[in-house]
N, C-alpha and C positions, 0 to 999 in steps of 0.2 A: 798645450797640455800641461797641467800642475803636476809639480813632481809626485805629489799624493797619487794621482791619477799615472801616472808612470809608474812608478811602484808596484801599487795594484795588478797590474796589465801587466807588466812582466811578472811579478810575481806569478801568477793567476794564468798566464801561459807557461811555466818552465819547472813550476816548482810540485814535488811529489803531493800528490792527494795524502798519504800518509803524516803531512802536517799539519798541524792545528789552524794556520792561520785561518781561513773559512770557516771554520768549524760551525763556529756560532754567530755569523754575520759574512753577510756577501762585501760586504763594505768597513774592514776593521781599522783604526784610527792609525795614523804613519805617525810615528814619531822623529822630530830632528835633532834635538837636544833634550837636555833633562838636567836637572839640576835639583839636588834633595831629595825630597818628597813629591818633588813636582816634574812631567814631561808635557814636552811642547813640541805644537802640531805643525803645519806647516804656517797658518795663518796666524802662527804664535799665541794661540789661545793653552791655557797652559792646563793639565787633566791631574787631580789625586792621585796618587801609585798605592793603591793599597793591597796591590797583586806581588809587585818586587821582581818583576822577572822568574814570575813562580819561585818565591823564595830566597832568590840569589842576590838581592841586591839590597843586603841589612843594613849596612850605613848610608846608604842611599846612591843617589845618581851624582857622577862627577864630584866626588868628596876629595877634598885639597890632598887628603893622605892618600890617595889612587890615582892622582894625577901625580903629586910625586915620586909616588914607584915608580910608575911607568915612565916617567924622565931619568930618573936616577938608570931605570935600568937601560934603556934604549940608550942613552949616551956612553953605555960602554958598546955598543956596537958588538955585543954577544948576545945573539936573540936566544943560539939552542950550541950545546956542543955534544948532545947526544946521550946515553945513557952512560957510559963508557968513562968518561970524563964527572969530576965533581966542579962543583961549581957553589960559588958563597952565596946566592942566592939561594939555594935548594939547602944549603947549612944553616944561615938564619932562621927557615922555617922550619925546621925539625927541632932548632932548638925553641922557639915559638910555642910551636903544637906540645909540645912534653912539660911547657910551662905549664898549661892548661888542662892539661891532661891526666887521671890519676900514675902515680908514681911506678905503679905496675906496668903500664901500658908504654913502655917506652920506647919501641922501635916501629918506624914508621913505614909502608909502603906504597907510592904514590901513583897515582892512576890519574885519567884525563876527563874523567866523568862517573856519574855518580853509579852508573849500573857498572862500570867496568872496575869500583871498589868493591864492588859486592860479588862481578866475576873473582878478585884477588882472594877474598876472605875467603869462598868456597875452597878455592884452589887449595889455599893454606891450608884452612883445616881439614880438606881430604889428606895433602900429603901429611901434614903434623898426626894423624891420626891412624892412617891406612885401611880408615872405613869412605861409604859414597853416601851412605843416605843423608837428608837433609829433613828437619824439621820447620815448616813457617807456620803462618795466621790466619784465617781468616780475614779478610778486608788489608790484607798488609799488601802495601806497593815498596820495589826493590828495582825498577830498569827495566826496560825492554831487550837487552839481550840476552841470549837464549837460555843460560844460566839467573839470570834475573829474572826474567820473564818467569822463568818453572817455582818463581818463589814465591810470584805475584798473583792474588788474587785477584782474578778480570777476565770472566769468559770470553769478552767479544776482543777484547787484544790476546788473548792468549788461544780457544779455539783455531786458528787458522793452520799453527804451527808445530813440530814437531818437537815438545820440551822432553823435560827429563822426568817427564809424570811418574814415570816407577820409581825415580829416587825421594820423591818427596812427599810428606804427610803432611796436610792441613791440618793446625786445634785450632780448637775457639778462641778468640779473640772477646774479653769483656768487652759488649757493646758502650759503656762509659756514660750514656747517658742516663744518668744517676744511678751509674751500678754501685749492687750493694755487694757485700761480704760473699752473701750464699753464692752470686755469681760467680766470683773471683777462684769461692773455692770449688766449682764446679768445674770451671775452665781447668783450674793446675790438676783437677783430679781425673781430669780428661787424660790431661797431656802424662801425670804419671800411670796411669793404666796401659798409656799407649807403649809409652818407653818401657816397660815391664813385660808389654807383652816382643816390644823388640830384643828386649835383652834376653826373654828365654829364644827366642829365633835365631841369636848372637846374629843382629843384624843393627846395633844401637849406631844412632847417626852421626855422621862425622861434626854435624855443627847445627846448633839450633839459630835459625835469622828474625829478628825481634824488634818492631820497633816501640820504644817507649812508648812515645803517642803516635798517631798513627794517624800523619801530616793530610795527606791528599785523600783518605778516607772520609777527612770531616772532624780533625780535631779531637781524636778521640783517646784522650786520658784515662787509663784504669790507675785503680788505686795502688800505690807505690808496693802493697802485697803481692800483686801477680808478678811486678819483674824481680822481686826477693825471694819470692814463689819457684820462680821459673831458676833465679842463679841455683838455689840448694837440689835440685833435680839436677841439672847439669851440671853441675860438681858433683853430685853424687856417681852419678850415669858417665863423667868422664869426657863429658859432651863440648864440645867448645860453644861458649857463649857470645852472639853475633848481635851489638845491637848497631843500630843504622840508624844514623842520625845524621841523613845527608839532608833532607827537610826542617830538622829542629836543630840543629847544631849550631854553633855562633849565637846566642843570644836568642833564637827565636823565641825560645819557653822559657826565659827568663834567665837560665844558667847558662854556663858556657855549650852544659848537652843535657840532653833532656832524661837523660836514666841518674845524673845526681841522684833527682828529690826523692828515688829510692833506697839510696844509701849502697847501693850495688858495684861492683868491678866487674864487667866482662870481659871475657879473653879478648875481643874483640872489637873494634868499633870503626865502624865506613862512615867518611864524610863527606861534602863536596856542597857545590850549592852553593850557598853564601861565603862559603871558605874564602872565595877569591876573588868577590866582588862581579859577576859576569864573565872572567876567562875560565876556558874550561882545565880545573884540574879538581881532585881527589885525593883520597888517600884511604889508606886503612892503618890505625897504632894497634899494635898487639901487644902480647907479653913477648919479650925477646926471644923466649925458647919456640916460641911459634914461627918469628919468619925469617929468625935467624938458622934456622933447619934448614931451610931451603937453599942449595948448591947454587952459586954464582949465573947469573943468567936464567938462569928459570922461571921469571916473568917480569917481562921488559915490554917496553914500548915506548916507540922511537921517542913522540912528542914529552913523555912522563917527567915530570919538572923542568919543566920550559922556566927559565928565570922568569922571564915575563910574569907568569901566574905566581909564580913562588913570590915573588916580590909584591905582587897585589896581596896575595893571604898574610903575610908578615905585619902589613899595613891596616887589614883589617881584624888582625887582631891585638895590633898595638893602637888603633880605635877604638877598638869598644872595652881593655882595659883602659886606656889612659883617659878617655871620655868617661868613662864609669856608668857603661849606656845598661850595664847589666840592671842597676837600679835603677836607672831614667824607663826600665822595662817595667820594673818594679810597683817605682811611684806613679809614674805618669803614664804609659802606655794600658797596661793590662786595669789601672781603674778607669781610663774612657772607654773601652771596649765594655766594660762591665756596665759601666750608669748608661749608656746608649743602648747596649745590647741584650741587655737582662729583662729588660720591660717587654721583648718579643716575645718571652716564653707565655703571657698572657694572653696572646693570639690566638682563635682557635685553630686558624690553619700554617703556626709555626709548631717546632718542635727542638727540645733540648740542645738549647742557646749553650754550647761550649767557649770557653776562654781560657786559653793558659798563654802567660806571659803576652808575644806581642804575635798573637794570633786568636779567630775566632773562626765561628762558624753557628749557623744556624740552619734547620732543614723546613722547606717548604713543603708544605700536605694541601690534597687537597680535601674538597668535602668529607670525603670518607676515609679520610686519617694513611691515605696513602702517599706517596712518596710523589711529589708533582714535579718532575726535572722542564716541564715548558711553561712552566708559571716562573721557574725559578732564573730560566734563562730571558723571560721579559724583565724579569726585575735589573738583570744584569744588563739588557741593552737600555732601560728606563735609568739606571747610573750614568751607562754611556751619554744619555743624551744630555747627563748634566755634566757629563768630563768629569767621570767618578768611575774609577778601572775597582773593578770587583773578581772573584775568582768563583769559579763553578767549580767542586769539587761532591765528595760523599761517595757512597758505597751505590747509592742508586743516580747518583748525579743531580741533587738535586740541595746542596749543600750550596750557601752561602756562605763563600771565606772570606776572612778581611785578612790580609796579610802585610800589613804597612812594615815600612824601615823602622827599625828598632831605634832609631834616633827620633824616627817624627814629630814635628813638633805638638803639643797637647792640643793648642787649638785649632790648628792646621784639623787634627783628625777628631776633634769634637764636630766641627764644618762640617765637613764630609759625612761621617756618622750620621751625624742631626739629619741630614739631607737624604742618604738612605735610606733612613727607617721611615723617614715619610712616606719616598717610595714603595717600600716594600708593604705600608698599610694602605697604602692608596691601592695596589697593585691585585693584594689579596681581597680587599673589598668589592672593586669593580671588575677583575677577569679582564680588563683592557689596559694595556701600554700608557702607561703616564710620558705628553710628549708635551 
């Protein structure tokens, strides 16, 4: 038996149905290594990464600065001392993150995953405030824990469960694909009618959760007015401002986080994801007076700055400043998504080709201009079969991402690109699997 074939078979006997591996193929590709931009299979044939570990792996796979941490720090033979204990690994990243960070947001609270930053923020700014309601989005995703979960827009993950539906209000989220003005100001006129009508209830929310672009939705950028929109409402309203940038953050959208190119400060902001290169850690930076309220112990957990990660996130972002990948995002990433990806919108059965920084998306329709999610998952196994890793994402599923390492080399992902969109016109044209 090939260990691929091992893999599978245990996998496929032991492991919960609640995971994705099957999802979208009985047969999904084993990786052994990876290097770059690039993983390799067992017969050493080597596949594009334009998925990243759903996001988490921006400098890419086995980068000399993530094998260094991880040596530097295992040969002190302090894997964990607990939460109780400090440790210089978990000091260098905090001074790291504040480098990067607006000057307001300087005290940091660290988590092991990206929903359990988004559990911290809530906490925070329920106690910082001494109100429970909760404002999100539309189309917004924040984690599957049960505080995350009540934030996330997703009936078929969220129906089964019982969330915190009385604490929270969905606004509109601008759709972004070519939204205009009138939108922008329809959505904030939403969300201030709503909060006016909470504030004669005196039931105004402890915290509004927001993500700049709106990652696993499909890429969706509104114009830098609705999150400028949205901070002067919640500074007015007293509201703690939540933005989540555990998907864009680290260079995805080009800046270090993706609510910059608003010119905004939120009380708030969750990361994780990329932070640490595939280990799992998190965090949430606040303004001091936010979590530094909180009495000694009050939210802990065990694993929470594991050197290990802390020492990967140090390293990946003393990679993408000292590499200067935020411009390698600039020059060379986000213009091949563009000259590859911008000739889709001429298709009849594509629809509003999104690109910001070093991510894209495009939505598959079919005939009749609706949202085709099994057209869009043949295009994604017709990549597979050329050893080209693509992402299904959108609001209806039916989104084409391209999520490459913000390092990728330009020709590396012109390749690839050039190769999909074949694909995907070959794909749309004929209604059968290109093999």
């Amino acid at each position: 038996m090939t260990r691929t074939k091992q893999v599978l078979g245990t996998t496929r006997a032991h492991e919960s149905s609640a995971a994705n591996t099957f999802r979208f193929t009985t047969e999904p590709p084993v990786f052994l290594r990876g290097d770059g931009s690039w993983l390799y299979d067992e017969r050493d044939r080597k596949w594009l990464d334009l998925v990243c570990g759903s996001a988490t792996s921006n400098i890419g796979h086995n980068h000399p600065a993530h094998i260094a941490a991880l040596q530097e720090t295992l040969a002190t033979g302090v894997l964990h001392t607990g939460t109780r204990l400090p440790s210089p690994f978990r000091a260098q990243l905090y001074e790291e993150l504040v480098s990067i960070l607006p000057e307001e947001l300087s005290c940091i609270q660290l988590a092991n995953s990206g929903a359990e930053a988004v559990e911290a923020a809530i906490k925070a700014a329920q106690y910082a405030t001494g109100r429970t309601r909760l404002i999100a989005f539309e189309g917004g995703y924040h984690g599957r824990t049960i505080g995350a979960l009540s934030l996330t827009d997703g009936g078929s993950i969220r129906e089964p469960f019982s969330l915190l539906h009385e604490l929270v209000d969905f606004l509109p989220y601008p759709s972004s694909r070519g939204a205009e003005g009138d939108e922008v100001d329809a959505c904030l006129s939403r969300l201030s009618d709503r909060l006016e009508e909470l504030r004669r209830n005196d039931d105004l929310p402890a915290a509004l959760v927001v993500e700049a672009i709106q990652g696993v939705s499909g890429v969706l950028s509104p114009p830098g007015e609705f999150l400028s929109g949205i901070r002067d409402l919640t500074r007015r309203h007293g509201i703690q401002m939540v933005c989540d940038e555990i998907w864009c953050g680290f260079g995805r959208a080009g800046a270090w986080f993706s609510f910059e190119s608003a010119g905004v400060v939120p009380d708030m902001v969750t990361m994780g994801k990329a932070m640490s290169g595939g280990l799992p850690l998190s965090a949430v930076a606040a303004r001091p007076e936010i979590l530094k309220a909180w009495p000694h112990g009050m939210h802990t957990s065990t694993f929470q700055g594991n050197p290990l990660a802390c020492n990967m996130a140090v390293a990946t972002i003393r990679t993408i400043r000292g590499d200067d990948l935020l411009a390698h995002v600039e020059h060379t990433v986000e213009p091949v998504l563009e000259r590859f990806l911008r000739p889709l919108d001429a298709l009849e059965r594509t629809r509003g080709v999104r690109v910001v920084g070093a991510q894209a998306a495009v939505d598959i329709m079919d005939g009749n201009g609706c949202p085709d999610r099994a057209t869009a998952i043949r295009v994604q196994g017709a990549a597979h079969s050329r050893r080209i890793l693509i992402y299904l994402g959108g609001r209806c599923g039916n989104s084409l991402m391209f999520v490459p390492p913000i390092n990728i080399d330009g020709a590396h992902l012109s390749e690839g690109l050039g190769e999909t969109v074949r694909l995907i016109k070959h794909e749309l044209g004929t209604g059968r699997q290109h093999v």
